[in-house]
C-alpha positions as CSV (number, residue, x, y, z in Angstrom):
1,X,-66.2,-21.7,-101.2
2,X,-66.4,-25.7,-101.5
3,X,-64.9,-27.1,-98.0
4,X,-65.3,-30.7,-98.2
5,X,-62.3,-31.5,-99.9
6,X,-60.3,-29.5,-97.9
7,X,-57.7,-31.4,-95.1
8,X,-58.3,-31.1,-91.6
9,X,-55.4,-28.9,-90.7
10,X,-56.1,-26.2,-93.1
11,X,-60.0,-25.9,-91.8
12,X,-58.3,-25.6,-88.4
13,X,-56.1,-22.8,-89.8
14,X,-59.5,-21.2,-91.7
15,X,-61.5,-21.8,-88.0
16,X,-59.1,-20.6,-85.5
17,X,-58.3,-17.4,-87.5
18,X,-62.2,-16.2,-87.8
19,X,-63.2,-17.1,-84.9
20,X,-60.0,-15.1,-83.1
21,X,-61.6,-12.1,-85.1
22,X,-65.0,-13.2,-83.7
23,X,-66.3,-14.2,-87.2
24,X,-68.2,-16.8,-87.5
25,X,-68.7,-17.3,-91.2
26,X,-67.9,-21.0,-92.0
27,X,-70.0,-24.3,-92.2
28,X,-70.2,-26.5,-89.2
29,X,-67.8,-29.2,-91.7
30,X,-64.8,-26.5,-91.8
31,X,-64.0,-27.5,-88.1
32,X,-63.9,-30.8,-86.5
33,X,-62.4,-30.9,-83.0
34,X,-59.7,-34.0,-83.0
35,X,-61.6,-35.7,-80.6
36,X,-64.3,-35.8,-82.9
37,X,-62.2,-37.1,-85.6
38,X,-60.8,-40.6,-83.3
39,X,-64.1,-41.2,-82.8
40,X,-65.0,-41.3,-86.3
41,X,-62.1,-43.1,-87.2
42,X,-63.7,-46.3,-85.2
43,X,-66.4,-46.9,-87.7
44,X,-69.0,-47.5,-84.7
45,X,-72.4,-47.1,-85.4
46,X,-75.1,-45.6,-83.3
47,X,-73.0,-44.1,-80.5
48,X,-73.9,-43.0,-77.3
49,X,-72.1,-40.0,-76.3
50,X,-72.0,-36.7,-73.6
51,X,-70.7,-33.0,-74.8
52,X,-70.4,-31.6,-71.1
53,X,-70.2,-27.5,-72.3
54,X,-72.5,-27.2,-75.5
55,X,-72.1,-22.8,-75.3
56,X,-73.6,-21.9,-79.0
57,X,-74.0,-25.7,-79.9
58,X,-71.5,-25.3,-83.1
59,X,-69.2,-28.4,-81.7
60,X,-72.8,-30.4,-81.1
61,X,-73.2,-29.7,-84.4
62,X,-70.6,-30.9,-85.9
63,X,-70.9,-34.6,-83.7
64,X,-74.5,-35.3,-84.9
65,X,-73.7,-34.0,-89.0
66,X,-70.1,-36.4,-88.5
67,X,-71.1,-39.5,-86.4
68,X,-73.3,-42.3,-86.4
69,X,-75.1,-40.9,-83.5
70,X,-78.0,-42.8,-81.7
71,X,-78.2,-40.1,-78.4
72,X,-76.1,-37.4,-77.9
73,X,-76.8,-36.0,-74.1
74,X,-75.8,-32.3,-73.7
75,X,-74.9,-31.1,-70.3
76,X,-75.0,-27.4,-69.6
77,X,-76.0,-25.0,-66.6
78,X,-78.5,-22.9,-69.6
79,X,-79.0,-23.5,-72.9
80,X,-79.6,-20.1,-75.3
81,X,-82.8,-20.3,-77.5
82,X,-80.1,-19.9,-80.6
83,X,-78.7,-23.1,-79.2
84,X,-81.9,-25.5,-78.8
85,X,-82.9,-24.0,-82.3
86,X,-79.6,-24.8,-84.5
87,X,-79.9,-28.4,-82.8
88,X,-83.8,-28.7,-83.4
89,X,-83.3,-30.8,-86.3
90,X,-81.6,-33.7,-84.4
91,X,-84.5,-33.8,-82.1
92,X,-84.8,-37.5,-81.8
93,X,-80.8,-37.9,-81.3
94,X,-80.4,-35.3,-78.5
95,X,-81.3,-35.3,-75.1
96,X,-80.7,-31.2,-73.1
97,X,-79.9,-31.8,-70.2
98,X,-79.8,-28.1,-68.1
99,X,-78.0,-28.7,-65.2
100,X,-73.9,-28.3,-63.3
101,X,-72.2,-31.4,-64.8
102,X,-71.9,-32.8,-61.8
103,X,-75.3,-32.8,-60.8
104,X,-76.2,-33.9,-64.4
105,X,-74.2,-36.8,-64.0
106,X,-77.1,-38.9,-62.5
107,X,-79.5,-38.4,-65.4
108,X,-76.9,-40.0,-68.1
109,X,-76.5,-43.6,-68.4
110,X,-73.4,-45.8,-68.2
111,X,-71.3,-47.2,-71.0
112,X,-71.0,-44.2,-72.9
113,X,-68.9,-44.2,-76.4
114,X,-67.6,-41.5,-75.9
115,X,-67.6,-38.0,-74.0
116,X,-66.4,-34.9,-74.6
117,X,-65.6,-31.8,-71.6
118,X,-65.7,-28.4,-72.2
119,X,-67.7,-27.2,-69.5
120,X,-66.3,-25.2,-66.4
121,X,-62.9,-24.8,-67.0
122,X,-61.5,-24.5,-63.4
123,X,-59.3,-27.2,-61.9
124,X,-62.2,-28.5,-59.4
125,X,-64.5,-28.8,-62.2
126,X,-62.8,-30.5,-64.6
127,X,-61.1,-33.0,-61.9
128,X,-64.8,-33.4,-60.9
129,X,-66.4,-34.2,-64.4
130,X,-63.6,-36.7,-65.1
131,X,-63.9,-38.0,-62.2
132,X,-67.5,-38.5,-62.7
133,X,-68.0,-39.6,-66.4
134,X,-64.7,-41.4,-67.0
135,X,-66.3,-44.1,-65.6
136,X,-69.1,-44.3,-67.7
137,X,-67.3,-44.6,-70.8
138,X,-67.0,-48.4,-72.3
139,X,-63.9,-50.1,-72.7
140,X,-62.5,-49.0,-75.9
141,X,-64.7,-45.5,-76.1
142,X,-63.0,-42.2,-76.0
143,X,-62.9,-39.4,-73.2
144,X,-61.6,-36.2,-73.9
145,X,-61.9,-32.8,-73.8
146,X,-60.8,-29.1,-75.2
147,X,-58.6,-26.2,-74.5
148,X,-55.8,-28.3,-72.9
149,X,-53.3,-25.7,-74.1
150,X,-51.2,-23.1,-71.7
151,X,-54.1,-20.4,-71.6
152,X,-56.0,-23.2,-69.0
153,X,-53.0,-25.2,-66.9
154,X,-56.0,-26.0,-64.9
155,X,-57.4,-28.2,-67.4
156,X,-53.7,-29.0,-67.9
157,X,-53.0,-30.4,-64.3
158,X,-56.7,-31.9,-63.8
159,X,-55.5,-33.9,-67.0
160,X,-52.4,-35.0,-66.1
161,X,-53.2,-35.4,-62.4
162,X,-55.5,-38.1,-63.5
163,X,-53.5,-39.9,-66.1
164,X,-51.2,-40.7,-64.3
165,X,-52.7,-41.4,-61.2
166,X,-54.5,-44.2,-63.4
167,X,-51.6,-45.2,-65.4
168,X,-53.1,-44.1,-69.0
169,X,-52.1,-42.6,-72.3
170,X,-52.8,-39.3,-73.3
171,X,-53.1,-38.4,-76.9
172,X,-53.5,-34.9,-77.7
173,X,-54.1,-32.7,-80.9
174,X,-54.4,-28.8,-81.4
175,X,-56.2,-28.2,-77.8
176,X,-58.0,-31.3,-77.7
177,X,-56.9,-33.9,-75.5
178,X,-58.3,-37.6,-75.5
179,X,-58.0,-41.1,-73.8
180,X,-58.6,-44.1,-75.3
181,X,-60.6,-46.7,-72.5
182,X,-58.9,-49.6,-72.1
């Protein structure tokens, strides 16, 4: 079956079925998380960009086949062998970074295009990674994250706590939820 031609929403549809059934049958292309959408939308070139949360490295996967990618730095606490192998091919792009986010947050530099959280998805953890990598997005990059739905009101409130302590706008599409630096 030829997906390339096929819209957004209906790979969503196709994605979120098999993988409720715990198939995983489809090409990395079938599914691309919103967030990784706006960021393609800005035409940049050679981005810079954190997934905090890699788990089986499909989403990874997806970034480096999609975006202009100059260094992509996954965060995780421990990375499977099936993981490092599916991303060996981007090599010279990637940079594993096995550690908590927040202790990670030291070895990734500053003016980030973009990142993306799906790590620990208690409230602490997610206030703490925003609070901790927000800033080192660029102005105009994009910081968002996944599962922001009513199966994880603690992602919800961390979320929300923080735009509007800070006065932003929150975009939001399936479970993804984004910011746009201004």
């Amino acid at each position: 079956m030829e997906f390339e031609n096929v819209p957004y929403y209906i790979k969503n549809i196709i994605y979120e079925f098999y993988t409720k059934y715990g198939k995983r049958i489809l090409p990395t292309r079938t599914y691309i998380r919103a967030v990784t959408v706006v960021v393609e939308k800005t035409g940049k070139k050679d981005l810079n960009g954190v997934e905090i949360g890699v788990d089986h490295g499909f989403n990874a996967k997806t970034i480096l086949e999609n975006l202009s990618i100059k260094k992509l730095y996954l965060i995780d606490v421990k990375f499977k062998k099936k993981t490092i192998e599916r991303l060996s091919k981007y090599r010279n792009k990637t940079k594993f970074i096995e550690k908590y986010s927040d202790k990670a947050a030291a070895d990734v530099p500053n003016n980030l295009d973009f990142v993306y959280v799906d790590g620990g998805h208690d409230y602490n953890c997610v206030k703490k990674d925003i609070e901790l990598y927000y800033p080192k997005v660029k102005k105009g990059g994009i910081f968002g994250g996944h599962d922001f739905d009513a199966n994880h009101m603690d992602i919800c409130r961390a979320v929300f706590e923080f735009v509007q302590k800070n006065n932003l706008k929150l975009y939001g599409k399936n479970s993804d939820w984004w910011i746009v630096k201004g």
